[in-house]
N, C-alpha and C positions, 0 to 999 in steps of 0.2 A: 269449450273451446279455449277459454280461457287459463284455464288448468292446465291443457294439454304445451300450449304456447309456452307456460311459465317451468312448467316439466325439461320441455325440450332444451331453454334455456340452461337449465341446471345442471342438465347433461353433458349438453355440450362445454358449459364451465369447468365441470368434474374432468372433462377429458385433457384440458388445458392444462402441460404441463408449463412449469416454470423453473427455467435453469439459470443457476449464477453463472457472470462469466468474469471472465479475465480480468483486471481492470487495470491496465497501465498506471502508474503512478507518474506525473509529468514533476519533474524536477527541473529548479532553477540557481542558478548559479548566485550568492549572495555577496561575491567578491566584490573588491576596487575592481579587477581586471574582468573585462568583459570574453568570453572563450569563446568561439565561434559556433552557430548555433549546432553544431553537429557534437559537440566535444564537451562536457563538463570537468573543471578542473580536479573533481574527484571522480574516475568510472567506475561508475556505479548504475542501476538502475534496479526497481520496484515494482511489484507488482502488490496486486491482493486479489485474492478467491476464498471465498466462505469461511470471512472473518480469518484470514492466513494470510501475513504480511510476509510477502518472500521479498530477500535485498540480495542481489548477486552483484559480487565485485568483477571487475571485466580484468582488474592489472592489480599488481601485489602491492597492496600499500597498507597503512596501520591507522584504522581511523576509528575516531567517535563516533560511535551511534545512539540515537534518542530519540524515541518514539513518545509522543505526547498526544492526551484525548481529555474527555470530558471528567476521570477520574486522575488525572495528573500525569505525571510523568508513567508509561507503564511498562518501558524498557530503555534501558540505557547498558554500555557494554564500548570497552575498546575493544576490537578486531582487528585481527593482522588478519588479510587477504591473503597472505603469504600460505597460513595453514586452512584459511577454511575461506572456499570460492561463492561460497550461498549459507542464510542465515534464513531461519521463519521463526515468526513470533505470533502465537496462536491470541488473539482480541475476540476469541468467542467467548471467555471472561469477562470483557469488559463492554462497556455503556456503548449503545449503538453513536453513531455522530461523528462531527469531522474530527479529524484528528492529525501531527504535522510530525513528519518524520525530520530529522535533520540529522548532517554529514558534517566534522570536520577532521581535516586532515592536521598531520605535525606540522606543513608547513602555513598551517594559517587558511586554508581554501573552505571553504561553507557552503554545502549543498543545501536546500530544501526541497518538502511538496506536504501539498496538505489533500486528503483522500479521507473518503466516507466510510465507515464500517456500519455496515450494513447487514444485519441478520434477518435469515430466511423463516 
């Protein structure tokens, strides 16, 4: 009886799949001026799916980007939005944990967020 129970259990665990999902990345504005909560001074937004840092620019602008984790700096790059609307930075490389991307633009504007890399 006891066997059976512990069987079933294992089975039914086996059948359990597990899928990554999406993971919004929440960015915050590091400026003096406060943008209104719908708008960041640099548009921009982030995601990450299986260890894949996607950054899409929403409007053409030229900015710094710097991606930092538990192994240090492990992308850094200016982009003009101008030529290229979405960027991915593959962190299946690097040390599972949190890790902080950051935004700044010519004129001085500083995005942040800090998000978990997490391996399956």
């Amino acid at each position: 009886m006891k066997k059976a129970f512990l069987l079933m259990i294992a089975i039914q665990l086996g059948l359990v799949s597990i899928e990554a999902s999406d993971v919004k990345i929440e960015l915050k504005s590091n400026g003096k001026s406060r943008p209104s909560q719908f708008e960041l001074p640099i548009p921009v937004h982030a995601d990450i799916y299986n260890s894949v840092l996607g950054i899409y620019f929403e409007k053409a602008k030229q900015v710094f980007v710097l991606v930092s984790g538990p192994d240090g700096v492990v992308y850094q790059r200016e982009v003009t939005s101008e030529t290229e609307k979405s960027i991915y930075v593959d962190l299946a490389q690097y040390q599972e944990g949190e890790y902080t991307i950051y935004f700044q633009d010519a004129e001085g504007n500083e995005v942040s967020g800090d998000f978990l890399n997490e391996k399956e």
